[in-house]
C-alpha positions in Angstrom: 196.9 94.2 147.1 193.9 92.3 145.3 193.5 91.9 142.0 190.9 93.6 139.9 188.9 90.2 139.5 189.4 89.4 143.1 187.2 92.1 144.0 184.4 91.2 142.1 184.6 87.5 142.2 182.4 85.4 144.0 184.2 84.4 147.6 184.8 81.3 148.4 181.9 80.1 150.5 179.8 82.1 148.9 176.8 81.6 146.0 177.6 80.9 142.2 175.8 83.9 140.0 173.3 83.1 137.9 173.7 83.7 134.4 172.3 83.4 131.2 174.1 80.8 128.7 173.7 80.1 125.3 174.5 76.4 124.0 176.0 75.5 120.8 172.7 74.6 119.3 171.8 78.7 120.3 169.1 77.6 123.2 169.6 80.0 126.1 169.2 78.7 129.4 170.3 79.8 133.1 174.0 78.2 134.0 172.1 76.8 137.3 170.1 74.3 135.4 172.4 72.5 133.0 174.7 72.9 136.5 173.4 68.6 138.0 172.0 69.9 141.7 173.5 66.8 143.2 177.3 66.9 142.0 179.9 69.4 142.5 181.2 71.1 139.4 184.4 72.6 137.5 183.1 76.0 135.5 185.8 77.0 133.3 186.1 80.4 131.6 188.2 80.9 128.6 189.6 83.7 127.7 188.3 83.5 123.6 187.1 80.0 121.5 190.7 80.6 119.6 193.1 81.0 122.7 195.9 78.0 122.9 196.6 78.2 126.4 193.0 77.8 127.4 192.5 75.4 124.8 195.1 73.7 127.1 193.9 73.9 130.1 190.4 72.7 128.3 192.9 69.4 127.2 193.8 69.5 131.0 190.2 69.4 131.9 189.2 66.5 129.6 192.2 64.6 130.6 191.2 64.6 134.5 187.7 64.1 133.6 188.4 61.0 132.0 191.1 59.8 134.7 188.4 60.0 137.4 190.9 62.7 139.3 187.3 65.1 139.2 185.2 62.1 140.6 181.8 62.8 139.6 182.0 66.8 138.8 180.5 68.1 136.1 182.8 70.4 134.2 181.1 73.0 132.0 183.7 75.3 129.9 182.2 78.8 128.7 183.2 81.0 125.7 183.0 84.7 125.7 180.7 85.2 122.4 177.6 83.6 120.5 177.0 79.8 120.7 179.1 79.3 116.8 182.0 79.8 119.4 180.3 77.5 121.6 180.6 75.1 118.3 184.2 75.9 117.7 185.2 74.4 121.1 182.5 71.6 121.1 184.3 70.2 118.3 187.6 69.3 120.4 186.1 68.2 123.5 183.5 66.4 124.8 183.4 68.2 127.9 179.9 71.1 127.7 180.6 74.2 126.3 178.3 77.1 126.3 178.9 80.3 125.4 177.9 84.0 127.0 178.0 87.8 126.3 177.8 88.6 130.3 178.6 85.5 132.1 182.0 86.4 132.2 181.7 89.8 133.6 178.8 88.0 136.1 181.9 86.5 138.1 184.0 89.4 137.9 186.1 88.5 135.0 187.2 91.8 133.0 189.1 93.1 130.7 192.3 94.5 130.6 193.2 96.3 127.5 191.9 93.9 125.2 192.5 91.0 126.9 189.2 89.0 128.5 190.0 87.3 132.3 189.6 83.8 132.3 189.0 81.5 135.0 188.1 78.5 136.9 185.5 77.7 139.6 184.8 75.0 141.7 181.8 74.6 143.1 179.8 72.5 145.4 176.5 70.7 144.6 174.5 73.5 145.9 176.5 75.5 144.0 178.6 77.4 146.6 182.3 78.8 145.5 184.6 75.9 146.8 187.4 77.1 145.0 188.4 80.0 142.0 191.4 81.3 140.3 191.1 84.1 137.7 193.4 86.2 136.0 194.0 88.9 133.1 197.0 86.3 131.9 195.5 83.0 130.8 198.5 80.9 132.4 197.5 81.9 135.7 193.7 80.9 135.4 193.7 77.5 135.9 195.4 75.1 138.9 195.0 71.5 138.4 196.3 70.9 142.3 193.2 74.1 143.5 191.1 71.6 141.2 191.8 68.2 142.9 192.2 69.6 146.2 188.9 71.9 146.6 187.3 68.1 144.8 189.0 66.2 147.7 
């Protein structure tokens, strides 16, 4: 049986939402145009600024970014909230951060209890779903191999 989240989220194959963003400096622009419209992309989605094990997959992130295993992808993370948790982040990566109110719920990512989904989309340069992995538990939100291989 699907999960929740896989009911809702973009398929793969199918068109990235547009949403709304807010970056740390508080401008609010659409995702689709900080998104480079000639490179595939990794769009993370943490569960809060504050939670360690999507801290760690954000350390996960930077790590391939800077080992070349993402190519040329950009890699955009976004925090649930306003953009001072777009600043919290910011300050331990140099990967973009942004932060949303609705982007999260814009790609089906819920909430169970009190717990926000997180998640991680891969998508092509014309922004088309190449590859996504969400979930209510933050461990099982993030696959380096889904990464490499959807990159490949």
């Amino acid at each position: 049986m699907p999960t929740p989240d896989a009911l809702f989220a973009p398929a793969v194959g199918t068109p990235f939402p547009e949403m709304s963003v807010a970056t740390s400096d508080g401008a609010v622009v659409s995702l689709r145009t900080i998104l480079p419209a000639d490179r595939a992309a990794v769009v993370f989605f943490m569960r809060t600024s504050r939670c360690p094990i999507c801290r760690a997959h954000l350390r996960a992130l930077q790590r391939m970014a800077e080992a070349g295993e993402l190519g040329d992808a950009h890699v955009v993370i976004v925090v649930p909230g306003a953009p001072a948790d777009a600043r919290a982040v910011q300050r331990i990566t140099t990967l973009q951060t942004v932060a949303s109110t609705d982007a999260h719920s814009a790609v089906g990512l819920g909430r169970f209890l009190t717990l926000q989904h997180s998640g991680t989309f891969v998508l092509d340069p014309a922004q088309r779903v190449l590859a996504r992995r969400t979930s209510a538990l933050p461990t099982a939100s993030f696959s380096r191999a889904e990464i490499r291989a959807a990159l490949a």
